[in-house]
N, C-alpha and C positions, 0 to 999 in steps of 0.2 A: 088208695088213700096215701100210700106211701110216695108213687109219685107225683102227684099234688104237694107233698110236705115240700120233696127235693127240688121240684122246682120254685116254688115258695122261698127257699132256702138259697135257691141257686141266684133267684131274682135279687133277695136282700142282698146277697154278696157285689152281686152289679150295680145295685143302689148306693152303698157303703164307698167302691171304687170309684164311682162316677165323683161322688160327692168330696168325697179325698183328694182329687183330682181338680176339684174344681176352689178349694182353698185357696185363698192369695198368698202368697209365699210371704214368709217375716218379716221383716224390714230389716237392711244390714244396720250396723251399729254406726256408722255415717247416716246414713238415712234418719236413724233415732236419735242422734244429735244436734243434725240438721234442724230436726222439728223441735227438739228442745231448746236450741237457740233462737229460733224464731219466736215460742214461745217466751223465754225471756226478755227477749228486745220490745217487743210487743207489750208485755208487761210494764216494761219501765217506760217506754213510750205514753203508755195510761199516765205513770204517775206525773210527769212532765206536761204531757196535757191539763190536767187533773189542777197541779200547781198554778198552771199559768191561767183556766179557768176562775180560780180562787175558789173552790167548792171538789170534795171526793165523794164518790159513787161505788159503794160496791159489786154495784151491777155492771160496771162498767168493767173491774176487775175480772170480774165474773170469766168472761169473754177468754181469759189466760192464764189462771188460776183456780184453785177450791173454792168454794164458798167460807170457808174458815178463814184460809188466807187472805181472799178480796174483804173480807168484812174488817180480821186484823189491818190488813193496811190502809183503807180505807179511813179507818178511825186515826189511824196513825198519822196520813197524810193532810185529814184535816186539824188536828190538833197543831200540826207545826203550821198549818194556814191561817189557823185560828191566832196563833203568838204573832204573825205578823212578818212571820220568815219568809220570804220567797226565793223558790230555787228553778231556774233552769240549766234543762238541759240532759240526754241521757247518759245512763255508762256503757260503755262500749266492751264486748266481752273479747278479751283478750287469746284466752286461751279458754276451751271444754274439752273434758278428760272424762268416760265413761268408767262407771265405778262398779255400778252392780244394775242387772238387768233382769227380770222378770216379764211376767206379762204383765203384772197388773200394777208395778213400779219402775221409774229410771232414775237411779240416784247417781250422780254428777260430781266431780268437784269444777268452778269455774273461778276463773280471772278476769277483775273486770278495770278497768281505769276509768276514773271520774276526773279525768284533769279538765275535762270540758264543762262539765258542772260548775254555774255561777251560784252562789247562795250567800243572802244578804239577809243577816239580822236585823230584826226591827229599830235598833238603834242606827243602823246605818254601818255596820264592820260587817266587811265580807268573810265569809268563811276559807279556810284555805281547801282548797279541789284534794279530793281523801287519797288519789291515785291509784296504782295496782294494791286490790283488794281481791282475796282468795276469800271461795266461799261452797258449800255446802249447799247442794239444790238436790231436790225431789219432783220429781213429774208421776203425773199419774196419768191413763189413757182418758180422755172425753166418751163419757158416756156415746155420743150421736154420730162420733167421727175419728177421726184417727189422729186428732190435735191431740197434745200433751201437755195439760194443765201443768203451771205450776204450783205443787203441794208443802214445798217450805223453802225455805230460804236463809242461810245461818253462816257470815265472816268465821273462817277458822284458823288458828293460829297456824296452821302448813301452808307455808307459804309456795312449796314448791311449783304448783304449778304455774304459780307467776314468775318462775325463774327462765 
């Protein structure tokens, strides 16, 4: 009986290293930045689409974002559609700086310039391009895949990283 236990014993242990072994290694913190600039480009890409469609979709957001956040912006992006604003064009991220890392969060601060954004009020006055904007982002991992939703979004007075 006892050698039945040990090798039982001795099996799980080879089970355990096999499978330890067999882990994908972490993702370095480039790699994790990489994907969360992609996912933000992406994101803003949507809203730009989105504008120049004249109609937002949160499913559409969905795709680079929570469900909270795509359904926020979504509402958001049609209500300025709704006034009769129209904006092209994305912002370009300047600078991303990793702030804090978990498995199951990546909070960010990022720099973005909107001097390429045209945006024209319904009266017909263009808006002036908002330029380098420092900002506060959260990703969180995709359920299905290794994409990194973006989970909030927030301009913050530290402008440092846009220095």
């Amino acid at each position: 009986m006892l050698a039945r236990l040990t090798s039982g014993i001795a099996l799980a242990s080879i089970a355990a290293l096999v499978l330890v072994g067999c882990t994908p290694p972490e993702p370095s913190d480039d790699e994790v930045l990489a994907e969360a600039r992609e996912s933000f480009d992406s994101f803003y890409q949507t809203v730009d689409e989105q504008m120049a469609a004249g109609s937002a979709s949160a499913t559409d957001f969905e795709e680079y974002a929570t469900r909270e956040l795509a359904a926020q912006w979504a509402q958001d992006v049609q209500a300025v559609i709704d006034d009769g604003t129209t904006s092209r064009g994305v912002l370009e991220v300047v600078d991303l700086a990793l702030v804090d890392r978990s498995d199951d969060r990546i909070s960010t601060h990022l720099c973005t310039d909107g001097r390429n954004i045209t945006t024209t009020h319904p009266d017909g006055s263009m808006q002036e391009p908002s330029g380098l904007v420092a900002w506060s982002a959260t990703f969180v991992p995709r359920d299905d895949s290794s994409r990194l939703l973006l989970a909030s979004l927030d301009p913050i007075q530290d402008q440092a990283i846009c220095e």
